[in-house]
MARBAPA-753151 format. One line per 10 residues: number of its first residue (from 0); their letters; for each residue x, y, z of N, C-alpha, C. Coordinates in Angstrom, 3 decimals. Each point is the difference from the previous one (the first is absolute). Layout:
N
NUM = A = X/Y/Z/X/Y/Z/X/Y/Z | ... .
***
This chain:
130
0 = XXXXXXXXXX = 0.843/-1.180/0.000/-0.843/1.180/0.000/0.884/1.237/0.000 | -0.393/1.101/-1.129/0.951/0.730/0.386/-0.475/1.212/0.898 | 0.584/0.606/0.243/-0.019/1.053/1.577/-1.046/1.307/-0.841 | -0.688/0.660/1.100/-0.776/0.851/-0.501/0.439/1.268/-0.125 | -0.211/0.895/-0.711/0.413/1.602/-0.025/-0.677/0.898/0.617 | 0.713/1.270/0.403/-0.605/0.990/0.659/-1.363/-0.030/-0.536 | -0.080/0.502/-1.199/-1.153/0.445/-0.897/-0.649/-0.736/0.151 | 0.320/-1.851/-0.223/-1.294/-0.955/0.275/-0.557/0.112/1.650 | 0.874/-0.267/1.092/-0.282/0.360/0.943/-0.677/1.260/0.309 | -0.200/0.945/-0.580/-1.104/1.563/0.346/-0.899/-0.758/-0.783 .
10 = XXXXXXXXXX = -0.165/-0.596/-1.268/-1.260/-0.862/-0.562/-1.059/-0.396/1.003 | 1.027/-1.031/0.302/-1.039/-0.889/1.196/-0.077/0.699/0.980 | 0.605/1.019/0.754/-0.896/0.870/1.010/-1.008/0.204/-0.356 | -0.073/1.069/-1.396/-1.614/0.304/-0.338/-0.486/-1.043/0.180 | 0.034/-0.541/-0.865/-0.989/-1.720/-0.094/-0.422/-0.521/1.164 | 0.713/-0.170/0.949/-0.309/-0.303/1.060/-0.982/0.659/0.794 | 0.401/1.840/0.030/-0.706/0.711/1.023/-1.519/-0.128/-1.248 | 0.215/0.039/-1.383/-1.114/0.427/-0.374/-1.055/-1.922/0.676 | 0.330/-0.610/0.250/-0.468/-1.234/0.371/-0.716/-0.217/0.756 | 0.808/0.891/1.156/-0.160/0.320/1.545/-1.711/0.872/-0.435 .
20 = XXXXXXXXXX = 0.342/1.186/-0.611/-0.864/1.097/0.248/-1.442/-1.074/-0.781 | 0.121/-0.735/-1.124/-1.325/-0.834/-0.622/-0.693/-0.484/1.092 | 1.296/-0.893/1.034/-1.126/-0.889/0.848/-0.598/0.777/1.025 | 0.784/1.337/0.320/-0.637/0.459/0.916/-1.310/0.736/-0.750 | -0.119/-0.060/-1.040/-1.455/0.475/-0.777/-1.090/-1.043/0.328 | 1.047/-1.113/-0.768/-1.746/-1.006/0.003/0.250/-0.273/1.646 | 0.584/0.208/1.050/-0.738/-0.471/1.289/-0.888/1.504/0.606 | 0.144/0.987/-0.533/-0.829/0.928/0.673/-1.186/-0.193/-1.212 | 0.118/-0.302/-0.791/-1.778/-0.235/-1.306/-0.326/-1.234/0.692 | 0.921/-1.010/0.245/-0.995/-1.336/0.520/-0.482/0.108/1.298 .
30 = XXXXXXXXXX = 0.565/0.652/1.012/-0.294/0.096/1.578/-0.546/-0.823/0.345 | -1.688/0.054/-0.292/-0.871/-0.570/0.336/-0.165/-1.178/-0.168 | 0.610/-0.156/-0.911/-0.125/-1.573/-0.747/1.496/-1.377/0.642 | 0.932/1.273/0.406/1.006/-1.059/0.715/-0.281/-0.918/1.430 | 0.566/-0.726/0.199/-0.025/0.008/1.564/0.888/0.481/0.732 | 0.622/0.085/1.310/0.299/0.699/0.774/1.617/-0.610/-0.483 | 0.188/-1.297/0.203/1.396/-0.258/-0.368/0.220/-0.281/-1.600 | -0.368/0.459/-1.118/0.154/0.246/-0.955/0.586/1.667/0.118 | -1.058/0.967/0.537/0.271/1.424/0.004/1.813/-0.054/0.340 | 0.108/-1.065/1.184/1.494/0.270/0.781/1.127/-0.427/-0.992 .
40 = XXXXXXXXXX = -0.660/-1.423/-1.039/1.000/-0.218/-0.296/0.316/0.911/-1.510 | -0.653/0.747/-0.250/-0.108/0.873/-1.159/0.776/1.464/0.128 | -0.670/0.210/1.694/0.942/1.050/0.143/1.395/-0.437/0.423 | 0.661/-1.037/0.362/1.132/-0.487/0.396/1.169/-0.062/-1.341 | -0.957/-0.237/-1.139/0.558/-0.544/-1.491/0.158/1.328/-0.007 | -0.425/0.953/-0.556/-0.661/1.660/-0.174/1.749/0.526/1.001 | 0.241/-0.264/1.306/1.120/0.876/0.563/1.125/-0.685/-0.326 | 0.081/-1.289/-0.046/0.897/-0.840/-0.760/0.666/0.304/-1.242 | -0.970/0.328/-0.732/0.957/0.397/-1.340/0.149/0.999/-0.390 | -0.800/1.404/0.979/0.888/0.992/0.415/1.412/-0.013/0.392 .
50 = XXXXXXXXXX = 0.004/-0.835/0.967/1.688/-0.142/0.674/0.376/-0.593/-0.811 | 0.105/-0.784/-1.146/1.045/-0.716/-0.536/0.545/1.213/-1.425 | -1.285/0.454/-0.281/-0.351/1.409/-0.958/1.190/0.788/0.470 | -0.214/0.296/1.158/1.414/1.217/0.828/1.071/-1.059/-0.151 | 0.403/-1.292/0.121/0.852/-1.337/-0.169/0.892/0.662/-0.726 | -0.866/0.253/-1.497/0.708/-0.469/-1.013/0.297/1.439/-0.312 | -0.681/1.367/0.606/0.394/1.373/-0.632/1.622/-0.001/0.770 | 0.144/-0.242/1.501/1.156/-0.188/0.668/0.901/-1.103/-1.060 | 0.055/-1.242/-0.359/0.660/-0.367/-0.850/0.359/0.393/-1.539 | -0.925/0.990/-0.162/0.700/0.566/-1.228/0.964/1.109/-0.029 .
60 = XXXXXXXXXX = -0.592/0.753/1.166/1.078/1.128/0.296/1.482/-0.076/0.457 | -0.311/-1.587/0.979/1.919/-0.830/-0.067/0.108/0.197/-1.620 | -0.563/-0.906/-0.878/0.437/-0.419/-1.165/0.539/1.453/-0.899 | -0.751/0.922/-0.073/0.442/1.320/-0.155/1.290/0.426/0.475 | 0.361/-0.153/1.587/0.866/0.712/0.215/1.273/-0.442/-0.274 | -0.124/-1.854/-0.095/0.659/-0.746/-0.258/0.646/0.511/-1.580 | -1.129/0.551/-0.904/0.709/0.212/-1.371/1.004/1.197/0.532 | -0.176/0.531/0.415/0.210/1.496/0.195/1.751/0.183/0.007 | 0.482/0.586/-0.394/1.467/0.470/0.207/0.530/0.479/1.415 | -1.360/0.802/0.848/0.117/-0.111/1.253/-0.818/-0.713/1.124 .
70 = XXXXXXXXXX = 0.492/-0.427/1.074/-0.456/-0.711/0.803/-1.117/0.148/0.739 | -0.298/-0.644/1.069/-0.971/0.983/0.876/1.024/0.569/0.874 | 0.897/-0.508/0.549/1.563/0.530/0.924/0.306/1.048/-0.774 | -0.027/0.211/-1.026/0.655/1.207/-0.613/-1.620/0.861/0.002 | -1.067/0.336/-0.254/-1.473/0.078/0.643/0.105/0.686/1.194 | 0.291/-1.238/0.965/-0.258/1.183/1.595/1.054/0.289/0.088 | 1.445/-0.395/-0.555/0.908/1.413/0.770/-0.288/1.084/-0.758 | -0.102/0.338/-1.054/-0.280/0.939/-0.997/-0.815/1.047/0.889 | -1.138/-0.436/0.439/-1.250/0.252/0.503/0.675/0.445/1.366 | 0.650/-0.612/0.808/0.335/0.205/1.114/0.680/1.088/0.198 .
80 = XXXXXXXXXX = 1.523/-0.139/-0.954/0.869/1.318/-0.150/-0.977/1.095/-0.542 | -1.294/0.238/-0.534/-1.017/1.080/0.011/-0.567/0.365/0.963 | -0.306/-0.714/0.694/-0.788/0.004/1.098/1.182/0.471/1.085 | 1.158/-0.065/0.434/0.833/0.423/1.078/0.391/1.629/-0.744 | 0.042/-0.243/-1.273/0.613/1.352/-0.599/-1.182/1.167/0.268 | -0.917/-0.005/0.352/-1.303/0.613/-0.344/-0.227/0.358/1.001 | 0.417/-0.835/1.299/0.062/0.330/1.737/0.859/1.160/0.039 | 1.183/0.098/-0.656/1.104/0.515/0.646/0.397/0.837/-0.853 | -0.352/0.755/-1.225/0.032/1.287/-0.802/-1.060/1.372/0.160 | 0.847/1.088/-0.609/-1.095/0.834/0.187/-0.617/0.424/-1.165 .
90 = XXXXXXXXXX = 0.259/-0.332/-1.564/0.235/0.094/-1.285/-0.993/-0.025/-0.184 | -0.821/0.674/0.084/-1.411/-0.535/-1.259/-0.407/-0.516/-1.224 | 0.974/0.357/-0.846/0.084/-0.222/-0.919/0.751/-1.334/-0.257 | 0.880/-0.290/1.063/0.590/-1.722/-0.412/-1.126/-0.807/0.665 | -0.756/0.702/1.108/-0.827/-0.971/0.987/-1.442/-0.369/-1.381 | -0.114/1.060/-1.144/-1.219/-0.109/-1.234/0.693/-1.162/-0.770 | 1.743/0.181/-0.267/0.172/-0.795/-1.070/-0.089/-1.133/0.512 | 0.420/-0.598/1.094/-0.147/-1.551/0.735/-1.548/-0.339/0.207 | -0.628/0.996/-0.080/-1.827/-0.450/-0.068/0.048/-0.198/-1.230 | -0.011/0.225/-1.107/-0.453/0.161/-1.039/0.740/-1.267/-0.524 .
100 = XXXXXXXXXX = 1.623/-0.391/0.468/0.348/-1.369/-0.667/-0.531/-1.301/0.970 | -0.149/0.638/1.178/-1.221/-1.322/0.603/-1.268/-0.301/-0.494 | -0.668/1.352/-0.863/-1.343/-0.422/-0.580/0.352/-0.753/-1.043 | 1.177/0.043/-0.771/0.373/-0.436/-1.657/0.125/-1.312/0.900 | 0.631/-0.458/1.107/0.322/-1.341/0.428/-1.299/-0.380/-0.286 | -0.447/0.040/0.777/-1.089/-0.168/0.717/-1.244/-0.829/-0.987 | -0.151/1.526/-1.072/-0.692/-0.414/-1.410/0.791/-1.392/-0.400 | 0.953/0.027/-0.422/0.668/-1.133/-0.812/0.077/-1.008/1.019 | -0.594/-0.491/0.730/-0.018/-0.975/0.595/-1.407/-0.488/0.101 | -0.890/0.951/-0.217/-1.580/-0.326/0.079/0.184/-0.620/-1.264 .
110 = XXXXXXXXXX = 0.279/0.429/-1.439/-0.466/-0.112/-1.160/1.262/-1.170/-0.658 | 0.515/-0.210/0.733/0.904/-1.057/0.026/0.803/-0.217/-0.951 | 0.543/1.348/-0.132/0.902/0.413/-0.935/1.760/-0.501/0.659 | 0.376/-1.136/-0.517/1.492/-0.410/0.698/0.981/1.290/-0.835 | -0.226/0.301/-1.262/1.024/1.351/0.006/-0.282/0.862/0.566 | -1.140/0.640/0.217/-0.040/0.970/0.407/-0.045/-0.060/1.770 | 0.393/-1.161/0.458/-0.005/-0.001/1.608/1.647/0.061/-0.469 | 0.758/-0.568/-0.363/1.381/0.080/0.209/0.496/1.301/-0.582 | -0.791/0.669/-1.025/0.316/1.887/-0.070/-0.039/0.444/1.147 | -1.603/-0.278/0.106/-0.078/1.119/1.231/0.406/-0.238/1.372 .
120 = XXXXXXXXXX = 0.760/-1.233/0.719/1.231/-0.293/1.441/0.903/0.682/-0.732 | 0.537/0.115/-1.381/1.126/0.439/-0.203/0.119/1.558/0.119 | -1.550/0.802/-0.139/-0.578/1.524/0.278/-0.017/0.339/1.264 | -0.542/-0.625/0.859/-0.107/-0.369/1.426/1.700/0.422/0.774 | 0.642/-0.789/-0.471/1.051/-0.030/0.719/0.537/1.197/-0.744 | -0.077/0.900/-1.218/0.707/0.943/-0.489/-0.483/1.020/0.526 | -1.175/-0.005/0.301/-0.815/1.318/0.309/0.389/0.034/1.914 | 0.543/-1.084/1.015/0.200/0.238/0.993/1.853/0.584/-0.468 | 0.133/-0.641/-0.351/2.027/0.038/-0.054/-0.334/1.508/-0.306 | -0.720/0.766/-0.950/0.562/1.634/-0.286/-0.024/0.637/0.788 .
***
């Protein structure tokens, strides 16, 4: 079998949560018509593949970072050396540019952009060093 990809893995999240959200349709249209441990085991299936839904969004974002040129170690120190630099300046203008390359992080990590997360640690750390 071969191993799954980021992209397939965000697949089957949807798929999954959209799964989740069906059964929780037909058990609030059937209500009446279930019995009491049908309702449980419907809603049990229903939070179930929610959590496996979040499973697989958490396993794609390894698989992401995994492509990535930078790490997650290179991630939070990046993040970190911003975060101590930001305590301890009075610059406004460097304290905007380290916001502004934490939002570019930040973005490129939602949209799961592996170049553009390893640009922007490499912005991150340029915009604290000036």
């Amino acid at each position: 079998m071969s191993k799954i990809t980021a992209a397939q893995a965000l697949e089957l999240a949807k798929d999954y949560n959209r799964s989740a959200n069906l059964i929780g349709d037909f058990r609030i249209k059937n209500w009446n018509r279930l019995s009491d441990e049908d309702r449980l085991v419907l809603g049990n299936t229903g939070r179930t593949l929610l959590d496996q839904s979040q499973d697989l969004i958490t396993c794609a974002v390894g698989k992401i970072l995994d492509d990535t040129q930078a790490s997650l170690n290179d991630i939070k120190h990046a993040t970190a050396d911003a975060n101590e630099t930001i305590k301890t300046i009075e610059d406004i203008k460097k304290v905007i540019n380290i916001g502004a390359a934490l939002v570019t992080l930040a973005a490129a990590i939602y949209t799961e952009n592996p170049t553009g997360i390893a640009n922007a640690v490499k912005n991150l750390i340029s915009a604290v060093g000036s």
